[in-house]
C-alpha atoms as one frame of an Amber mdcrd trajectory, in Angstrom:
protein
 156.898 -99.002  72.686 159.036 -99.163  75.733 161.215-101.929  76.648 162.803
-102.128  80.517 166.039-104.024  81.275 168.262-104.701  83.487 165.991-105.917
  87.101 166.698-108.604  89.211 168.091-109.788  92.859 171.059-107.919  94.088
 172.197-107.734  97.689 171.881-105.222 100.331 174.345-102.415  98.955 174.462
-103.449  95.295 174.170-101.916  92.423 171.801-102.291  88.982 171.153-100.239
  85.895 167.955-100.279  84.450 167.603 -99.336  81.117 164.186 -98.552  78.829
 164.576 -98.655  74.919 161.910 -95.831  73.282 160.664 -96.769  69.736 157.949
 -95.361  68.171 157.897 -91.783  68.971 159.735 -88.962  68.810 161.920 -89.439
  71.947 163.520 -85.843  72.105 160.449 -84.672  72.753 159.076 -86.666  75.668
 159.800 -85.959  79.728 160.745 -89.659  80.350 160.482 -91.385  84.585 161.082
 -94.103  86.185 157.863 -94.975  88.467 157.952 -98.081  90.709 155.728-100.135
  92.766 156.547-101.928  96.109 154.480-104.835  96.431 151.505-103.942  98.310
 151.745-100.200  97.294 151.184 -97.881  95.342 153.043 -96.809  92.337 155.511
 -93.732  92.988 157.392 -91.038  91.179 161.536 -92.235  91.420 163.047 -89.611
  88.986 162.226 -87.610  85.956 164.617 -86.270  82.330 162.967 -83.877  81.004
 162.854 -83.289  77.491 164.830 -79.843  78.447 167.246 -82.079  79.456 166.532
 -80.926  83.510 166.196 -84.198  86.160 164.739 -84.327  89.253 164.704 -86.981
  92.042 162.148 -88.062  95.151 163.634 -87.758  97.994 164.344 -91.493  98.558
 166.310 -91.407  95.007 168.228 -88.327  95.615 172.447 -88.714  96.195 171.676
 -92.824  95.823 170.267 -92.873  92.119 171.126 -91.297  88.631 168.968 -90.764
  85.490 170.114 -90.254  82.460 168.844 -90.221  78.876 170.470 -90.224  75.691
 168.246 -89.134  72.679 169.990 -89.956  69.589 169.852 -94.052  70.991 166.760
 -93.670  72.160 167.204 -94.575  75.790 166.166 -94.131  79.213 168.902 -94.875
  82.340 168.238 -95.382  85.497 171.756 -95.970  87.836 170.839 -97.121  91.144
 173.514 -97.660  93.854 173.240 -98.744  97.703 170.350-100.361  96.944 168.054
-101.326  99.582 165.243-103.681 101.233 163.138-101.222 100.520 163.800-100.515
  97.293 162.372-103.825  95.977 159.522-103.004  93.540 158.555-103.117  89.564
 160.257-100.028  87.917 158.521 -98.803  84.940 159.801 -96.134  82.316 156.982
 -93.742  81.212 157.011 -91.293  78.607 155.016 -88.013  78.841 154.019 -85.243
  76.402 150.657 -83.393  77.129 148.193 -85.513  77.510 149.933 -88.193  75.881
 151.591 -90.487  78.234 153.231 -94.146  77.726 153.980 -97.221  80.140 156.944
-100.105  79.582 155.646-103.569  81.379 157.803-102.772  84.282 160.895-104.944
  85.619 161.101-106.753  88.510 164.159-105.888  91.340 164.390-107.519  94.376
 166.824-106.276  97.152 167.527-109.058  99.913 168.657-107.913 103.087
């Protein structure tokens, strides 16, 4: 199970911290990402933590966003500053081993200009 937090309405500039709780599997062992979807669009890599502990950003996330997890509380982080219009969308957490691969019900943040 994966549980977002932390969406809503923020101002041009802002700031919000998303956060997704992991239960249910062994988290150490996943590559955890945020995905998001604009509305209208279709739903896009924002940044990976790999279960090697490596990140990786889009190109739109890099020097503006920060991902972090920590593994003994079971958590996914997601730091996003001088947020944008454009940056409105659902964010989802999604876990990924193999094959195996697991969605949170997404969280809403909105970005007025």
């Amino acid at each position: 199970q994966l549980v977002e937090s932390g969406g809503g309405l923020v101002e041009s500039g802002g700031s919000l911290r998303l956060s997704c709780e992991v239960d249910g599997i062994v988290f150490s062992f996943y590559d955890m990402m945020w995905y998001r979807q604009p509305p209208g669009k279709q739903r896009e890599l924002v940044a990976a933590a790999h279960a090697d502990r490596t990140t990786n950003y889009e190109d739109f996330a890099k020097a503006r966003f920060v991902v972090s997890r920590d593994n003994p509380k079971k958590t996914l982080v997601l730091q996003m500053n001088s947020l944008q219009p454009e940056d409105t969308a659902v964010y989802y957490c999604n876990a990924r081993q193999c094959h195996t691969t697991y969605w949170g019900q997404g969280v809403q943040v909105v970005v007025s200009s």
